[in-house]
C-alpha positions as CSV (number, residue, x, y, z in Angstrom):
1,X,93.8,106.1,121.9
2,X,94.3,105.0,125.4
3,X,97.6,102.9,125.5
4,X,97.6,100.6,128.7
5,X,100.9,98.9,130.4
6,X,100.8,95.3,131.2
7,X,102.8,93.1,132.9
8,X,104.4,90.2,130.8
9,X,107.0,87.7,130.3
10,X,106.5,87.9,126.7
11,X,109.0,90.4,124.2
12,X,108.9,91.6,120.7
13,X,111.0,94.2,119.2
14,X,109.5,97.4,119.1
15,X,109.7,100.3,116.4
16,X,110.0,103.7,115.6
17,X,107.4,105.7,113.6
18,X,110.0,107.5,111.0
19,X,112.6,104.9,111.1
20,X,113.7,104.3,107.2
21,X,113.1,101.6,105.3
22,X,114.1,100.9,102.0
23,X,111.3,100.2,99.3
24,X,110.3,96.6,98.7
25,X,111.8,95.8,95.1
26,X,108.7,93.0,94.7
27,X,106.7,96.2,93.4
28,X,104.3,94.7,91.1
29,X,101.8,96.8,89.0
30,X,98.3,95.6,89.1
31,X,95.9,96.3,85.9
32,X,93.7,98.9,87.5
33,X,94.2,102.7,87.7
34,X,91.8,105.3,89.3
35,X,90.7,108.6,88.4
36,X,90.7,111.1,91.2
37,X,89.8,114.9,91.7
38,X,90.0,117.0,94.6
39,X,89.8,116.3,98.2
40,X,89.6,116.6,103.0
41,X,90.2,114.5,106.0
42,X,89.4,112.2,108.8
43,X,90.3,110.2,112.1
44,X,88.9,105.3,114.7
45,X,88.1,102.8,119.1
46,X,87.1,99.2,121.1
47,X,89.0,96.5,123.7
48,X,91.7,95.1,125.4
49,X,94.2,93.0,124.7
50,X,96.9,89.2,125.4
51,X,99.9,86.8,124.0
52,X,97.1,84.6,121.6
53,X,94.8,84.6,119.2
54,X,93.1,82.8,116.5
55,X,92.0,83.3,113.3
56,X,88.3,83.6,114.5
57,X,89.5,86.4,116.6
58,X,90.5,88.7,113.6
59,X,86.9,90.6,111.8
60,X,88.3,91.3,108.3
61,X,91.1,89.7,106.4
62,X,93.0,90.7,103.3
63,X,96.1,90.5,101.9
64,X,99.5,92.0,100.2
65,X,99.0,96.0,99.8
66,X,99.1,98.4,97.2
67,X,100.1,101.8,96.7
68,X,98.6,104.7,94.3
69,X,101.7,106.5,92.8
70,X,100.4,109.5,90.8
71,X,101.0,111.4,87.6
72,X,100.8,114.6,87.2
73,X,100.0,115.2,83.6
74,X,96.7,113.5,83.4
75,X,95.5,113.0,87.3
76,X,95.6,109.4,87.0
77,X,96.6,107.2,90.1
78,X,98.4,104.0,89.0
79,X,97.5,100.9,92.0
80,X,101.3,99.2,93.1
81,X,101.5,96.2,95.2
82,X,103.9,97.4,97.6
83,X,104.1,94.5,100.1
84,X,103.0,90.5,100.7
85,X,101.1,90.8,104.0
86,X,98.3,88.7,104.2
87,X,96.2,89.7,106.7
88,X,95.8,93.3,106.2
89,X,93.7,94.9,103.3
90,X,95.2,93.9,99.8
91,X,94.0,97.2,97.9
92,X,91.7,99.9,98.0
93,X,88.7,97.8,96.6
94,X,88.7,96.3,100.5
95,X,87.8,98.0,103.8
96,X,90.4,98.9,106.4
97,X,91.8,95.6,108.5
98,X,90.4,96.5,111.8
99,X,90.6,93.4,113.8
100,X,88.7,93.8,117.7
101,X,90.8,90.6,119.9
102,X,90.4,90.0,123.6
103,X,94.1,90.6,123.4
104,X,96.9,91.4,122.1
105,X,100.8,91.1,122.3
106,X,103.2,93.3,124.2
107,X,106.5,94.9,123.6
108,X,109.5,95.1,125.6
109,X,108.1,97.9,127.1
110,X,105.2,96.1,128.2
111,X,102.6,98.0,125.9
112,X,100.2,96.4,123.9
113,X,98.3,98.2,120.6
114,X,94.7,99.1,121.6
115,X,91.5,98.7,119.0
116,X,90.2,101.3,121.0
117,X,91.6,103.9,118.5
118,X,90.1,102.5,115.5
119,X,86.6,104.6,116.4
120,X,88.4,107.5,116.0
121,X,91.0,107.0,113.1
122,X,88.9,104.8,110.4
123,X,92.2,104.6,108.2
124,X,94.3,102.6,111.4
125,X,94.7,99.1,110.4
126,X,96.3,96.2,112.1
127,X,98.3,93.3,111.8
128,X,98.1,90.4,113.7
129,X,100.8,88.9,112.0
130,X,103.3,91.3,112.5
131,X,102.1,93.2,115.2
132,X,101.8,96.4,113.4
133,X,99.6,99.3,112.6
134,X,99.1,100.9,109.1
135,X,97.6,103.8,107.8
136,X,95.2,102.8,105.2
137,X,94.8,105.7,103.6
138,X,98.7,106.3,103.1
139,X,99.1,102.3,101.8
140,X,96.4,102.9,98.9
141,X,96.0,106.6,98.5
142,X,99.3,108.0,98.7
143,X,101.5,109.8,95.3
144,X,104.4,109.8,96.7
145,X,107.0,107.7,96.8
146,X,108.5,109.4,99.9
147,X,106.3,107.2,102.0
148,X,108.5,105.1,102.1
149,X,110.2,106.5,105.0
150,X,107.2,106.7,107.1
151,X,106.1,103.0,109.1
152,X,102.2,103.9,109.1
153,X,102.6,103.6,104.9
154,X,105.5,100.9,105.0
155,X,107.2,98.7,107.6
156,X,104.6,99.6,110.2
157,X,104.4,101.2,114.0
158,X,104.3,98.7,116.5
159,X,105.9,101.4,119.5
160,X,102.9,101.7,121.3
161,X,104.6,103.8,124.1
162,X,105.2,106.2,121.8
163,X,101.6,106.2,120.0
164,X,100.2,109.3,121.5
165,X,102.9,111.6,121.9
166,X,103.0,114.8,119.9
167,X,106.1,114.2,118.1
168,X,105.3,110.6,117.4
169,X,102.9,107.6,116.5
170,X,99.5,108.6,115.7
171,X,99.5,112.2,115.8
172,X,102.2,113.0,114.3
173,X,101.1,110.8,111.0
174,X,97.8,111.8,110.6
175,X,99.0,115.5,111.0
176,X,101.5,114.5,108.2
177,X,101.5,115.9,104.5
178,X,102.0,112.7,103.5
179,X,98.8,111.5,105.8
180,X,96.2,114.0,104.7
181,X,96.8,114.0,101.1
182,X,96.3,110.7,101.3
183,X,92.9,111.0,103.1
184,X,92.1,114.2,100.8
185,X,92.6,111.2,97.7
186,X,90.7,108.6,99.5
187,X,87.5,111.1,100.0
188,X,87.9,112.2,96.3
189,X,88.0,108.1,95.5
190,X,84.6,107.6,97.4
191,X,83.3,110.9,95.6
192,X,84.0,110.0,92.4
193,X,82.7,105.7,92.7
194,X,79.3,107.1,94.4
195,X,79.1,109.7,91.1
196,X,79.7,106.7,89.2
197,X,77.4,104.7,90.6
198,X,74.6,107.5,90.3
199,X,75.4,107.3,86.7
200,X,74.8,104.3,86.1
201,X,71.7,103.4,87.5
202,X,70.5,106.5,86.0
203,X,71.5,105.3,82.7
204,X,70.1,101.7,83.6
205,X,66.8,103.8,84.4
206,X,66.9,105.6,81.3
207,X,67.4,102.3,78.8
208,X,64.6,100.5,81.2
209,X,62.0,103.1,79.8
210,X,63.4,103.2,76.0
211,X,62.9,99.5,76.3
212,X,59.2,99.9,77.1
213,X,58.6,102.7,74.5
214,X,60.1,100.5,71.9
215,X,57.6,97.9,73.1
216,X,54.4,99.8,73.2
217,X,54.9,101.3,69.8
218,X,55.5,97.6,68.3
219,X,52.6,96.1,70.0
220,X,50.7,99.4,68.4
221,X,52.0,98.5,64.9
222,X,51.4,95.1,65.2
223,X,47.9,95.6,66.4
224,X,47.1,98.0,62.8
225,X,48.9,95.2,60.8
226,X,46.5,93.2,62.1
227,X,43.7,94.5,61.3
């Protein structure tokens, strides 16, 4: 992801990728779980960027954000609201908040985020509210609650400068444990809803036909009884 300088008047506090935050105590369950199996991994890209935008700027809009804490003895990943932002993706029922502006605002260090990495790193989301990136993945898909500690998966990474470095920002997350697990649970979540879904309408198939079986032999018994 290309990371460009620009020249501004305009300041807003930047942040590190593994400073610590504590873990919001709002955490709410919601009444969902998810059954996952095994797992693998992945990586996202579009424009530039200024101080404003509007609401018709931003392509996808959710809200709060949930985490998947896991449990061991029966595989079964529990959905937690972990936060109240509104204008990322709420859970992992919605797609990754990948808003494409004209613009967008700059640090202290006059650096701006770029959407330009969302082509190759599907799980970066961003805020326009707050200025931040998030990791998808690690916000819905991670068992851990470690994550806590990592600002992709909590408080988010707004320190642009720092985005591409090796021991920082984007690279180092999505070389993370933390990172690809996640990914490794998301791909299992995908599996396992397409197998679902393949079930289903086979079964839907399958109760179409015994539907017209049942059919044919009544209209055959009610043509004998007729005669």
């Amino acid at each position: 992801m290309e990371l460009t300088a620009i020249n501004s008047s305009t300041s807003y506090e930047s942040q590190d990728l593994f400073s610590s935050s504590s873990v919001d105590p709002n955490v709410c369950d919601v009444n969902s779980t998810i059954q996952l199996s095994s797992f693998h991994s992945q990586d996202l890209s579009s424009s530039p960027f200024q101080n404003q935008m509007s609401a018709s700027d931003v392509n996808s809009v959710a809200s709060s954000s949930t985490l998947i804490i896991c449990s061991p003895s029966n595989n079964t990943f529990q959905v937690k609201s972990t936060c109240d932002f509104d204008d990322i993706s709420k859970s992992c029922n919605n797609i990754a908040t990948q808003p494409k502006l004209t613009s967008y605002p700059i640090t202290t260090d006059k650096r701006s985020f770029q959407s330009s990495g969302y082509k190759e790193r599907p799980w970066l989301e961003y805020s326009v509210k707050n200025n931040m990136a998030y990791c998808y993945y690690c916000r819905h898909f991670s068992c851990k609650r470690s994550n806590n500690h990592d600002a992709f998966a909590r408080t988010g990474f707004n320190n642009w400068k720092r985005a591409l470095e090796a021991t920082g920002g984007l690279l180092k997350h999505s070389q993370s444990k933390l990172h690809v697990t996640s990914t490794k649970n998301y791909e299992s979540y995908v599996l396992r809803r397409q197998s679902n879904s393949n079930v289903m309408n086979k079964l839907d198939a399958g109760r179409v036909i015994h539907i017209r079986k049942n059919r044919d032999r009544l209209i055959k018994i009610c043509s004998t009884i007729h005669f």
